[in-house]
TORLO-386690 format. One record per residue (C-alpha): chain; x, y, z. Coordinates in Angstrom, 2 decimals, decimal comma. Each point is the difference from the previous one (the first is absolute). Layout:
! residues N
<node><cadena>A</cadena><px>X</px><py>Y</py><pz>Z</pz></node>
...
END
This chain:
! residues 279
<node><cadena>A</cadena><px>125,92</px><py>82,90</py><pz>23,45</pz></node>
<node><cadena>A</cadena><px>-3,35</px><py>0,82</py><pz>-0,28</pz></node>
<node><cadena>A</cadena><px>0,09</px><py>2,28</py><pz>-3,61</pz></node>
<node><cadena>A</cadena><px>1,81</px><py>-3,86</py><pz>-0,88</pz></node>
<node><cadena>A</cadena><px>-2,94</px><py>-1,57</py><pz>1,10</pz></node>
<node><cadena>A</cadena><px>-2,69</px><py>2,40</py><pz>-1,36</pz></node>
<node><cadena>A</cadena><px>1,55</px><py>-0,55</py><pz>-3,51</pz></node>
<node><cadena>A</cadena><px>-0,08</px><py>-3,77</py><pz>0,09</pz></node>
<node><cadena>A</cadena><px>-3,23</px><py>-0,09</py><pz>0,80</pz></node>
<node><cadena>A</cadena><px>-1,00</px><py>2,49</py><pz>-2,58</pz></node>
<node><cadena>A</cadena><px>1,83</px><py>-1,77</py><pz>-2,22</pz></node>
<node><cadena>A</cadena><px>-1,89</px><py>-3,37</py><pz>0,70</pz></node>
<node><cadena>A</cadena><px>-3,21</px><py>1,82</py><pz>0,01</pz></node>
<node><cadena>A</cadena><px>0,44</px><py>1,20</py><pz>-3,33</pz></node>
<node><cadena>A</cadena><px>1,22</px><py>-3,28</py><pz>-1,13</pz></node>
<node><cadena>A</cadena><px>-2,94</px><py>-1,99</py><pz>1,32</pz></node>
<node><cadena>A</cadena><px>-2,26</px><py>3,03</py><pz>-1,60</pz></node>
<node><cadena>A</cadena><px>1,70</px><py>-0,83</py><pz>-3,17</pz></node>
<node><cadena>A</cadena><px>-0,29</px><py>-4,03</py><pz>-0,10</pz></node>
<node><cadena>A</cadena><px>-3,80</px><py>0,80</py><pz>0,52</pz></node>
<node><cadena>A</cadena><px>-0,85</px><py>2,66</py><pz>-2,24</pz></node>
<node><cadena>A</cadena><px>1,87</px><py>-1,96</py><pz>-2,60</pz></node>
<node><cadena>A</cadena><px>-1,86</px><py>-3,21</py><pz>0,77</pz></node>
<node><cadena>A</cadena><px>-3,42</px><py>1,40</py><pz>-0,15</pz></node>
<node><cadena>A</cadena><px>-0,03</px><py>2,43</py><pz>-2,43</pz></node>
<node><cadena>A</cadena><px>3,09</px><py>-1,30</py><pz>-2,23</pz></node>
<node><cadena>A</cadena><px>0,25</px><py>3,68</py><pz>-2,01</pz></node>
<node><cadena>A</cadena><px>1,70</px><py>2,16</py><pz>3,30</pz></node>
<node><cadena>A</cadena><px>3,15</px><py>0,47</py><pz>0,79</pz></node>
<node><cadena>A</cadena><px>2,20</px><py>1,99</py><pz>2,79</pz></node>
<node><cadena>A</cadena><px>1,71</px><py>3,11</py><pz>-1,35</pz></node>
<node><cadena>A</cadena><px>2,37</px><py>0,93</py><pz>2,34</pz></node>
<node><cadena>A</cadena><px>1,32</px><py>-3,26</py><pz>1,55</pz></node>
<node><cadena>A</cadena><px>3,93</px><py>1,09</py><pz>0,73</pz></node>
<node><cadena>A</cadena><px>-0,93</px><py>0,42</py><pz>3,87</pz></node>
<node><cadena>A</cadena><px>2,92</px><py>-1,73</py><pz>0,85</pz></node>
<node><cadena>A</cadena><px>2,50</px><py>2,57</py><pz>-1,60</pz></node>
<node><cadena>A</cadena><px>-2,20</px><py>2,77</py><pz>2,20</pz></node>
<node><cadena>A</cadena><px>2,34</px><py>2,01</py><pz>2,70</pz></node>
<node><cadena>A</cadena><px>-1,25</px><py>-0,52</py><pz>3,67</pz></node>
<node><cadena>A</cadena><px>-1,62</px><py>3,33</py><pz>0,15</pz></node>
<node><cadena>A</cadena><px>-2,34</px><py>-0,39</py><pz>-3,42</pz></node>
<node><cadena>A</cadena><px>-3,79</px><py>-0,22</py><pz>0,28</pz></node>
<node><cadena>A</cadena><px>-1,81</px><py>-3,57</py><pz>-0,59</pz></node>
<node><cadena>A</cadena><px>-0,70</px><py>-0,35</py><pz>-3,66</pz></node>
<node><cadena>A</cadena><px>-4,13</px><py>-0,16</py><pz>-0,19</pz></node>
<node><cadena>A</cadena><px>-2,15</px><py>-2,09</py><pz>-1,77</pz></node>
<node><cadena>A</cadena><px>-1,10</px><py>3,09</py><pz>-1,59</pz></node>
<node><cadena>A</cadena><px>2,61</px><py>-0,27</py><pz>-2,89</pz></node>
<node><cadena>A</cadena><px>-1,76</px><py>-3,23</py><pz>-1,64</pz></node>
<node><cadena>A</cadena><px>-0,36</px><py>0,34</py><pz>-4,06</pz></node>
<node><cadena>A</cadena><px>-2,39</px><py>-1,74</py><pz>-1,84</pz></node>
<node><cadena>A</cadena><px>2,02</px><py>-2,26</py><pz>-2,47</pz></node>
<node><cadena>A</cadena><px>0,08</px><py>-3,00</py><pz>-2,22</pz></node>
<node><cadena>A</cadena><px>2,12</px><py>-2,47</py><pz>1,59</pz></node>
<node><cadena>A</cadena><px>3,22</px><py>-0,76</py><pz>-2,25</pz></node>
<node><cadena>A</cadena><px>-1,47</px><py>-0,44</py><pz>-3,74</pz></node>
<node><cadena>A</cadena><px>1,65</px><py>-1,81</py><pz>-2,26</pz></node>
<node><cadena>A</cadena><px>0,38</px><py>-1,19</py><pz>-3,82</pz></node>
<node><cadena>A</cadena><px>-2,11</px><py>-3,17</py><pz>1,13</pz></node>
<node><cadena>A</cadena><px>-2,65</px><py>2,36</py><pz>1,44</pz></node>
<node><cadena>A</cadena><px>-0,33</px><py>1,68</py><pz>-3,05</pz></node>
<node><cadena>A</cadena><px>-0,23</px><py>-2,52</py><pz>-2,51</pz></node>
<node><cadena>A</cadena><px>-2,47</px><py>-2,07</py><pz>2,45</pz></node>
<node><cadena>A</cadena><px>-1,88</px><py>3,43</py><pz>-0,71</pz></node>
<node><cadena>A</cadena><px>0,16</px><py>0,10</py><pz>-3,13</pz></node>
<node><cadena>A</cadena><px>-0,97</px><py>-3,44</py><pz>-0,86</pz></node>
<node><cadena>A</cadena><px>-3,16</px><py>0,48</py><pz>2,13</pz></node>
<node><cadena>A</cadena><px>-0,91</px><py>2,64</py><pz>-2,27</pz></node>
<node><cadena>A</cadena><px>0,19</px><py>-2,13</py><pz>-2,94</pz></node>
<node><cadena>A</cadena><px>-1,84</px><py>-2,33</py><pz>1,45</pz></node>
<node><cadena>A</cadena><px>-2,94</px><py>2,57</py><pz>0,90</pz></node>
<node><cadena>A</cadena><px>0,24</px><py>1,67</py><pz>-3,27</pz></node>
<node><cadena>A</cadena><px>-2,64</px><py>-1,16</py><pz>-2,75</pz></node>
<node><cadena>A</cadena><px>1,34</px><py>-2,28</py><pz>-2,71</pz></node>
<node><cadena>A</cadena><px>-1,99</px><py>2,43</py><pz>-2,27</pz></node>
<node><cadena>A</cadena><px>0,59</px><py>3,23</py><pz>0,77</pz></node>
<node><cadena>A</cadena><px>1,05</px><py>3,67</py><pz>-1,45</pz></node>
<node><cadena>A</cadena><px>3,74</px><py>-0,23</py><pz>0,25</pz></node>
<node><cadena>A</cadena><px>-0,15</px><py>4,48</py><pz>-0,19</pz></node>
<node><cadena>A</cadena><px>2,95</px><py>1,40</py><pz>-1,82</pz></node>
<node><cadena>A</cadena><px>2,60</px><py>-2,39</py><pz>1,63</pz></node>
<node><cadena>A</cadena><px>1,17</px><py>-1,55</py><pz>-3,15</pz></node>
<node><cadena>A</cadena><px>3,16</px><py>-1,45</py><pz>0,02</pz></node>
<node><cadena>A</cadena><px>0,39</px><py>-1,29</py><pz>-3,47</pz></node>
<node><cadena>A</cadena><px>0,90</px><py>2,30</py><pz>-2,69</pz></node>
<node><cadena>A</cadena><px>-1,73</px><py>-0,87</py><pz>-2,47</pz></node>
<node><cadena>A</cadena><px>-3,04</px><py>-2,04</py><pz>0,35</pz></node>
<node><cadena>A</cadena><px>-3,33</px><py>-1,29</py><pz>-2,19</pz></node>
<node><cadena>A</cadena><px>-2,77</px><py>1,46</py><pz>0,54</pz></node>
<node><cadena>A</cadena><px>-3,91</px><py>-0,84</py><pz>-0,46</pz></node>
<node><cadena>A</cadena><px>-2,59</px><py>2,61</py><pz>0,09</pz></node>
<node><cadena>A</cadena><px>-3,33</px><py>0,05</py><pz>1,91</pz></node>
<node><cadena>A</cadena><px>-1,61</px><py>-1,42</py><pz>-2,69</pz></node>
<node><cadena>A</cadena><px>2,45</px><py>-3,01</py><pz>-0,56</pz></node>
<node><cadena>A</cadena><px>1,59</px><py>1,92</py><pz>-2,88</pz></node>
<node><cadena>A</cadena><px>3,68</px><py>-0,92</py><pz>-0,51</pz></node>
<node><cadena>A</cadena><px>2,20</px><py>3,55</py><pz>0,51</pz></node>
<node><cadena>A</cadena><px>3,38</px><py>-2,18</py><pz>-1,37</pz></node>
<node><cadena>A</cadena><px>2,69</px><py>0,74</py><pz>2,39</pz></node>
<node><cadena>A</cadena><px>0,19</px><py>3,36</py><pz>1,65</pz></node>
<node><cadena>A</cadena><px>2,62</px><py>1,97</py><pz>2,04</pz></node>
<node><cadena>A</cadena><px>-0,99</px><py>0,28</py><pz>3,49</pz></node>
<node><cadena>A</cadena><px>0,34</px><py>3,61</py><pz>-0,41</pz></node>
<node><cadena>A</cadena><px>-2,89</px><py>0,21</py><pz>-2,64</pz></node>
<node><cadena>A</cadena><px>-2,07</px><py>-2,73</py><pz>1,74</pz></node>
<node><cadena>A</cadena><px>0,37</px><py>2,85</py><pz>2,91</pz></node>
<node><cadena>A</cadena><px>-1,19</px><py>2,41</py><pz>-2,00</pz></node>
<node><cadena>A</cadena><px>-3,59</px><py>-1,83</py><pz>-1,50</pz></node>
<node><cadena>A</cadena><px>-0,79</px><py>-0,94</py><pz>3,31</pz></node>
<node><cadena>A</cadena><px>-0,08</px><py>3,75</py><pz>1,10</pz></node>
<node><cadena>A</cadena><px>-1,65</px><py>0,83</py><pz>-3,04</pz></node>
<node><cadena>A</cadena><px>-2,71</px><py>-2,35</py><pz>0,18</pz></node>
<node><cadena>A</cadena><px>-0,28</px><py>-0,57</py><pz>3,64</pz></node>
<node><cadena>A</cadena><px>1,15</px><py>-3,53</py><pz>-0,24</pz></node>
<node><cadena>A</cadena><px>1,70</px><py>-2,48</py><pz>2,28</pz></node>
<node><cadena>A</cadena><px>2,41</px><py>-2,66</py><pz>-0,38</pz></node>
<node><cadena>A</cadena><px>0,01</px><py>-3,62</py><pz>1,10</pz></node>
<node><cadena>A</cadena><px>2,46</px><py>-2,81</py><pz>-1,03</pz></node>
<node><cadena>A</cadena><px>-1,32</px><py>-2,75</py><pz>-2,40</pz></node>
<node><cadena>A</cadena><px>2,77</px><py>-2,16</py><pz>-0,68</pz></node>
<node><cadena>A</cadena><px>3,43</px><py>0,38</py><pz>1,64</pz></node>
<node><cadena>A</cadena><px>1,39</px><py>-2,94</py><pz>-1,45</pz></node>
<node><cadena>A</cadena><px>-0,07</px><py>1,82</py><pz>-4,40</pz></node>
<node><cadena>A</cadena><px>2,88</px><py>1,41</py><pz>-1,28</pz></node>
<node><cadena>A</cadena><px>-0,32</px><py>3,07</py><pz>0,64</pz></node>
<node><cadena>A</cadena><px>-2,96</px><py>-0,37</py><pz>2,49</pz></node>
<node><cadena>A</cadena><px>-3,58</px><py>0,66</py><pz>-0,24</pz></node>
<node><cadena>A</cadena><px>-1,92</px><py>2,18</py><pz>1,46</pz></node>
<node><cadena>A</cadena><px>-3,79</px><py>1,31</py><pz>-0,45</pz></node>
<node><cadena>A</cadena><px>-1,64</px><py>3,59</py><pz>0,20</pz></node>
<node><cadena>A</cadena><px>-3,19</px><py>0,05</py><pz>2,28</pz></node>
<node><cadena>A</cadena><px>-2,77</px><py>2,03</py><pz>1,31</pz></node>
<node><cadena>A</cadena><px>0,02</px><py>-0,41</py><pz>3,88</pz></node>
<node><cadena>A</cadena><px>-3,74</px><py>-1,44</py><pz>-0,75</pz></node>
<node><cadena>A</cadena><px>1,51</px><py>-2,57</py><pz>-2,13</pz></node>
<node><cadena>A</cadena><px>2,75</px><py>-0,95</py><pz>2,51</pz></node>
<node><cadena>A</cadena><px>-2,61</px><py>-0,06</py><pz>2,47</pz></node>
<node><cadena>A</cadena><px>-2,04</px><py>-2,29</py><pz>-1,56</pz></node>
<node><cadena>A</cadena><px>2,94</px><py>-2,33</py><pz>-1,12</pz></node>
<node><cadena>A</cadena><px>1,02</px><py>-0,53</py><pz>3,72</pz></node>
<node><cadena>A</cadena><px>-3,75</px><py>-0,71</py><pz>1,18</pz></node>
<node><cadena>A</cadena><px>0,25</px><py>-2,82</py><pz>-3,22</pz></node>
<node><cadena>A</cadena><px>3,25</px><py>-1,22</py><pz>1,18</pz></node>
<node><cadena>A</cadena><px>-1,38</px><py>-0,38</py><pz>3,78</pz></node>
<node><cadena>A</cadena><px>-2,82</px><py>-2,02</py><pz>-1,40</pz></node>
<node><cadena>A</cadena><px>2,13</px><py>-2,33</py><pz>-1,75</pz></node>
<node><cadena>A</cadena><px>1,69</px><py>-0,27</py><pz>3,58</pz></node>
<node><cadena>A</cadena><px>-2,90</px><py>-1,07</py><pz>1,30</pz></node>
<node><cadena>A</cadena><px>-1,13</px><py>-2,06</py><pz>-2,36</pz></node>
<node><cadena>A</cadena><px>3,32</px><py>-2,22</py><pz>-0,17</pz></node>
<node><cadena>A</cadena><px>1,92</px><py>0,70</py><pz>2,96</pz></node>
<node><cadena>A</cadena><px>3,74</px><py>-1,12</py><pz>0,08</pz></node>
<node><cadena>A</cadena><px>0,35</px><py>-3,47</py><pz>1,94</pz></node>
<node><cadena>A</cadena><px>2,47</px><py>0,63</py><pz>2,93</pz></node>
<node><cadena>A</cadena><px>2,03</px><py>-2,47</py><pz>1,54</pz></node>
<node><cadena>A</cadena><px>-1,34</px><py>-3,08</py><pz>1,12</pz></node>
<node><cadena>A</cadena><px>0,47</px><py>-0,76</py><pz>3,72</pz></node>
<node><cadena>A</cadena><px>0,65</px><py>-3,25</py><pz>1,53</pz></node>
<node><cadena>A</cadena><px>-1,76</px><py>-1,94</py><pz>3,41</pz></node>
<node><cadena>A</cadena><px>1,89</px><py>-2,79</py><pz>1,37</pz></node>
<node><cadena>A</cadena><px>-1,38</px><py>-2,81</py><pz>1,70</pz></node>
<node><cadena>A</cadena><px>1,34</px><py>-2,75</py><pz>1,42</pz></node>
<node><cadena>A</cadena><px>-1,11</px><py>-3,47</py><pz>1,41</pz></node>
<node><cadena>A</cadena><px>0,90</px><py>-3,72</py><pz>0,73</pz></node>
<node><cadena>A</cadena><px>-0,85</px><py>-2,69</py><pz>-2,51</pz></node>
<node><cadena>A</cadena><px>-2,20</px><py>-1,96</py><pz>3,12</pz></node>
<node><cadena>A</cadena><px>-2,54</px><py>2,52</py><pz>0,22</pz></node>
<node><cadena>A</cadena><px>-3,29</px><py>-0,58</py><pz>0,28</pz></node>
<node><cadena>A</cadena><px>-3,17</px><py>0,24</py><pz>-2,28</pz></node>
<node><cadena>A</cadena><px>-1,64</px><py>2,52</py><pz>1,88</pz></node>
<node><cadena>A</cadena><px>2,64</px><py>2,44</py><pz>0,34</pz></node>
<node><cadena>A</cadena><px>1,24</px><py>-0,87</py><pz>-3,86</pz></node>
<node><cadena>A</cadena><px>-3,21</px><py>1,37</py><pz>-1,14</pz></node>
<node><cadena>A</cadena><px>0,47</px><py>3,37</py><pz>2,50</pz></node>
<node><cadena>A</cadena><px>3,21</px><py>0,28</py><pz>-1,66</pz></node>
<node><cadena>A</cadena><px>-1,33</px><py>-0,44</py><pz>-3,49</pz></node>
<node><cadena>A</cadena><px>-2,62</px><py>2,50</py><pz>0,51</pz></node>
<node><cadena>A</cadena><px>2,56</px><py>2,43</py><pz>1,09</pz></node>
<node><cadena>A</cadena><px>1,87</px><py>-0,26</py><pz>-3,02</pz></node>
<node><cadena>A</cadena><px>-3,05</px><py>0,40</py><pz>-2,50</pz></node>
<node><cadena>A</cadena><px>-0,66</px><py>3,53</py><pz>1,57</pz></node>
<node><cadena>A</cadena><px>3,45</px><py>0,57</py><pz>-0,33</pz></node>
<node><cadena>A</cadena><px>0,14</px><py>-0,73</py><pz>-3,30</pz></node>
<node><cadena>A</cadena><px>-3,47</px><py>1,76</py><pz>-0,90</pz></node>
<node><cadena>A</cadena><px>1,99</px><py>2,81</py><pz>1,00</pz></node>
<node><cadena>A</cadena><px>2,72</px><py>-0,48</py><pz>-2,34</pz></node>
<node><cadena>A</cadena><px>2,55</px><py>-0,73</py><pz>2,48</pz></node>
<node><cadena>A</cadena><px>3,02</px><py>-2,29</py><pz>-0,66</pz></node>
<node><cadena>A</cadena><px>-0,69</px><py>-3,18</py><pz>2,69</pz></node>
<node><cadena>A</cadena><px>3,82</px><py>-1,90</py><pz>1,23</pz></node>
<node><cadena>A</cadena><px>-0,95</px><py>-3,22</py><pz>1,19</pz></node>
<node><cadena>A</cadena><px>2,72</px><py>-1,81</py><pz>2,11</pz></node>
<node><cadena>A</cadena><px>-1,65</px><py>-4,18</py><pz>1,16</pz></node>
<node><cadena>A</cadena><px>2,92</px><py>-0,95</py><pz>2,31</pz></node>
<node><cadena>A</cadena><px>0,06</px><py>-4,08</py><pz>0,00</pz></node>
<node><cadena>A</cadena><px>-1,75</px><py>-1,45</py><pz>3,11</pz></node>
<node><cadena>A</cadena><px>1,39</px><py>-2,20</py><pz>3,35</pz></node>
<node><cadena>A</cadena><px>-1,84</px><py>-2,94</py><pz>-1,87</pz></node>
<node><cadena>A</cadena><px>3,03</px><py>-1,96</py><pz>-2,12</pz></node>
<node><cadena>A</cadena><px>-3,10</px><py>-2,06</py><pz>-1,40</pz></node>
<node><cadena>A</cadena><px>-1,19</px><py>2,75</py><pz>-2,22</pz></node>
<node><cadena>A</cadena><px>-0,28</px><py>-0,12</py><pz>-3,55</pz></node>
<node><cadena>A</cadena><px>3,24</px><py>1,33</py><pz>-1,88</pz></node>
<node><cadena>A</cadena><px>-1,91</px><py>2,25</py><pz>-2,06</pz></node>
<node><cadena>A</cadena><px>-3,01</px><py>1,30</py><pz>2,45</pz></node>
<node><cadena>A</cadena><px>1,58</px><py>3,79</py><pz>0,29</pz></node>
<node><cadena>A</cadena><px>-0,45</px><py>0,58</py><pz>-3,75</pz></node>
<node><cadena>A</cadena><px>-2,98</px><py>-1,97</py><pz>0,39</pz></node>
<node><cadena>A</cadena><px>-1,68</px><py>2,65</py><pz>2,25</pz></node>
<node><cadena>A</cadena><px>1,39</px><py>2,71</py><pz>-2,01</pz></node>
<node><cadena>A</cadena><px>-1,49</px><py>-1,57</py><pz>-3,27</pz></node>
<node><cadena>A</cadena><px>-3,49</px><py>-0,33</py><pz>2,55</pz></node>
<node><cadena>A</cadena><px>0,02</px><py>3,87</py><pz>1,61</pz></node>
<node><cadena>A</cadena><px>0,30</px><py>0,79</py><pz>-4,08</pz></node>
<node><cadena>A</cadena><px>-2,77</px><py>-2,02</py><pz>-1,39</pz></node>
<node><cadena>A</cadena><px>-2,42</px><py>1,66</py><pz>2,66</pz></node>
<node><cadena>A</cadena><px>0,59</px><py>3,50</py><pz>-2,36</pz></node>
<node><cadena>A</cadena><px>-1,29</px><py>-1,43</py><pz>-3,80</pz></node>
<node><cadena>A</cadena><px>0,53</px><py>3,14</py><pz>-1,91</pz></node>
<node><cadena>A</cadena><px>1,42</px><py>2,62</py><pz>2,68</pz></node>
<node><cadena>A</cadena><px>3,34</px><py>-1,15</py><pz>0,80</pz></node>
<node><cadena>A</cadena><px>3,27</px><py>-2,08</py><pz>-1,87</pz></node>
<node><cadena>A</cadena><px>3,27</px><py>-0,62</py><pz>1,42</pz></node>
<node><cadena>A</cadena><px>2,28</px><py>2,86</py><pz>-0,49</pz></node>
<node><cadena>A</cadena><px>2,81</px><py>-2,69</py><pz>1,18</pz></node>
<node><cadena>A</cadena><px>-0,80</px><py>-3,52</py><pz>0,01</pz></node>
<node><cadena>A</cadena><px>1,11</px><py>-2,42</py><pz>3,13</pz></node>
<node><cadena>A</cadena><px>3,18</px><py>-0,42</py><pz>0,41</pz></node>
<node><cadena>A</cadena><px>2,14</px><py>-1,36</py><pz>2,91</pz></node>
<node><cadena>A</cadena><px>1,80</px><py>2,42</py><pz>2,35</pz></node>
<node><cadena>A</cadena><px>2,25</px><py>-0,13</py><pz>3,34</pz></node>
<node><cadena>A</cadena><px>1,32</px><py>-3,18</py><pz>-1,33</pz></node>
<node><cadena>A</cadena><px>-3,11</px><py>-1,91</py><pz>-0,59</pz></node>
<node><cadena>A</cadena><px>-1,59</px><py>0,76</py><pz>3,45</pz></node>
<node><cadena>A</cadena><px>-2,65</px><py>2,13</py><pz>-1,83</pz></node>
<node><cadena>A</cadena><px>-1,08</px><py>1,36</py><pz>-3,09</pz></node>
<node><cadena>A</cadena><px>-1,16</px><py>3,17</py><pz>-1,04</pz></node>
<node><cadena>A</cadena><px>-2,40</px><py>1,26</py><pz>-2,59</pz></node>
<node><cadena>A</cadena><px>-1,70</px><py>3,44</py><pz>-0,96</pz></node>
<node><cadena>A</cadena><px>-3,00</px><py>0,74</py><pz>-1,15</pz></node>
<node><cadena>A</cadena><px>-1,61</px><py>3,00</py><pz>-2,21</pz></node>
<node><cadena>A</cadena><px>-2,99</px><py>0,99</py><pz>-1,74</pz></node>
<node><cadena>A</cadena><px>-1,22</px><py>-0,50</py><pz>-3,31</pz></node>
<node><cadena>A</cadena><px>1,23</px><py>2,40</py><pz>-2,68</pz></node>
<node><cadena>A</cadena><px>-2,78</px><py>1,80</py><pz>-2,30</pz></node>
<node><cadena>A</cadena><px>0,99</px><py>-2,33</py><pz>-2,61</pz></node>
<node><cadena>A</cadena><px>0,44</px><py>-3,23</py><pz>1,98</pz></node>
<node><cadena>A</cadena><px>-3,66</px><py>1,14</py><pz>1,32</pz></node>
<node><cadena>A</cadena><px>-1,63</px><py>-0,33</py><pz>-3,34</pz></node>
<node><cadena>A</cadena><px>1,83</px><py>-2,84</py><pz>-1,10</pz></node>
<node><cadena>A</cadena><px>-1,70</px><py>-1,91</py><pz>2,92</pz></node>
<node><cadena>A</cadena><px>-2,95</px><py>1,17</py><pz>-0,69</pz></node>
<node><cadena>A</cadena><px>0,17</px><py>-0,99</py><pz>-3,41</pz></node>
<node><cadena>A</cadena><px>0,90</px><py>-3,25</py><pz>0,91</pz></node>
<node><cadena>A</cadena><px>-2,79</px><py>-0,78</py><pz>2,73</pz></node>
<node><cadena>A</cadena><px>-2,59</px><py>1,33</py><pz>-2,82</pz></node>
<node><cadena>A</cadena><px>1,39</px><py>-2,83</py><pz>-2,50</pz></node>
<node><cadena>A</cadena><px>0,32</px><py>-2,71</py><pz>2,47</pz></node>
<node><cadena>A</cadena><px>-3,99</px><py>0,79</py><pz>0,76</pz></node>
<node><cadena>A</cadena><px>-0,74</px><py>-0,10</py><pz>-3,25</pz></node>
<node><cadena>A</cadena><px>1,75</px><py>-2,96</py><pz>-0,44</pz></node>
<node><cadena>A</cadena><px>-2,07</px><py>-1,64</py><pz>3,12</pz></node>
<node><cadena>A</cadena><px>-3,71</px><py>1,47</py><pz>-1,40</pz></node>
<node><cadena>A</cadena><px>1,01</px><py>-1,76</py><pz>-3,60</pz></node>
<node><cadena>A</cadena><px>0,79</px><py>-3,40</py><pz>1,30</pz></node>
<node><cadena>A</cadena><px>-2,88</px><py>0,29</py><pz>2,63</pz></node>
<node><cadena>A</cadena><px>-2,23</px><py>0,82</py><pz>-2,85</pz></node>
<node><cadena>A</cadena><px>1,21</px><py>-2,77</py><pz>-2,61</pz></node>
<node><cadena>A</cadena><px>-0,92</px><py>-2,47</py><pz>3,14</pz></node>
<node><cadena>A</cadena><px>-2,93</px><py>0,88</py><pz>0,12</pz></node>
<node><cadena>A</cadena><px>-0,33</px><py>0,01</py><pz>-3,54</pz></node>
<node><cadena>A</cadena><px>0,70</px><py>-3,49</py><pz>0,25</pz></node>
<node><cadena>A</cadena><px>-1,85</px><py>-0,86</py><pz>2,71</pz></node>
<node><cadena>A</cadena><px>-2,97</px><py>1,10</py><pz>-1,86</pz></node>
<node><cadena>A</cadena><px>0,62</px><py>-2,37</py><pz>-2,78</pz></node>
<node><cadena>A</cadena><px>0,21</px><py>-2,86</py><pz>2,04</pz></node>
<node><cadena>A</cadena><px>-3,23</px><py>0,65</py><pz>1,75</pz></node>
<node><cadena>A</cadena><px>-1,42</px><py>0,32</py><pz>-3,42</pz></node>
END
């Protein structure tokens, strides 16, 4: 009775050692965990036999792998001798065109001139590639992360919500407002939801009245990505706000300096004619 109880509790030891270990650390697991099938008489299985392991990898594991390394890997870079085409077109150090080459022979001039390989254009037929210097590919890549720099790729535009009733007051309108400017300074996407107000005495149109309002506060920073439009069957309508494009940027500007030139000519021609009356 007691050899019966010494191996259940061994055997919940071991399992509680187990749960833990695998918890915390994630890459252990038990080696010898058959206690059960143990005769009366055996030893207690010890902690001892642990193994360092990677817990159950699989095909996901390894393409999640893999597509990290593409990821890291430079988008100009020496590809080494791991062609895969057989026959390829090939460029010289000096932007010389080889003609197509076997990727035997394209082995062979890089060991004879000390020369690595980097991909140019996978989409020819056959594809290109491009003999380099390491100093040249070295070079390239600081270009390329300049370029980077210099126009970096837009990501995705995130969205604030905000939501209010159509009775709202003046005061916290303009809090409101303001809020939405510095979202939109910051290139954030702004969802405004005015819900209709208690007061059945309100104008029909005063929702898409304030939106029209909060937008005309932002001349020349922000346009309606989606204009007012009614939503949970008429009891409020939505709009959403954005920033100015590059182009929509400059074509305001463009416009404001016409429309003040516009103002300084007929200001001028008054006085113009002012003068001539005094005369």
């Amino acid at each position: 009775m007691a050899a019966l109880l010494l191996k259940r509790l061994t055997l919940q030891t071991v399992k509680t050692e187990n749960n833990c270990l695998r918890r915390c650390l994630g890459k252990y697991i038990l080696h010898e965990t058959l206690a059960a099938r143990l005769p009366l008489g055996a030893s207690v299985p010890r902690l001892s036999h642990l193994i360092h392991a990677k817990a159950f990898g699989t095909v996901a594991d390894t393409q999640d792998e893999r597509k990290k390394k593409r990821k890291s890997a430079p988008a100009f870079s020496n590809i080494g001798r791991k062609i895969h085409e057989r026959v390829i077109h090939v460029l010289d150090e000096a932007g010389n065109d080889l003609g197509n080459m076997h990727r035997a022979d394209v082995i062979r001039l890089m060991n004879e001139r000390d020369l690595k390989l980097v991909k140019r254009d996978s989409g020819a037929e056959p594809p290109q590639y491009q003999l380099l210097t390491g100093t040249q590919i070295h070079k390239e890549q600081l270009r390329l992360r300049e370029l980077e720099k210099a126009h970096p790729k837009p990501g995705p535009a995130l969205t604030k919500e905000l939501s209010f009733s159509s009775n709202i007051g003046q005061h916290d309108l303009d809090t409101k407002t303001k809020q939405i400017q510095q979202w939109i300074e910051k290139k954030y996407r702004v969802q405004i939801t005015i819900k209709k107000g208690k007061n059945t005495e309100e104008p029909e149109h005063k929702m898409e009245e304030i939106c029209n309002q909060i937008l005309q506060t932002m001349p020349g920073i922000a346009t309606f990505s989606s204009r007012p439009q009614a939503v949970r069957g008429g009891k409020a309508v939505m709009c959403v706000l954005r920033h100015l494009s590059k182009k929509e940027e400059n074509a305001y500007r463009g416009t404001q300096g016409t429309q003040k030139g516009d103002t300084l000519n007929t200001e001028n021609r008054n006085n113009q004619e002012s003068d001539v009356v005094h005369q």
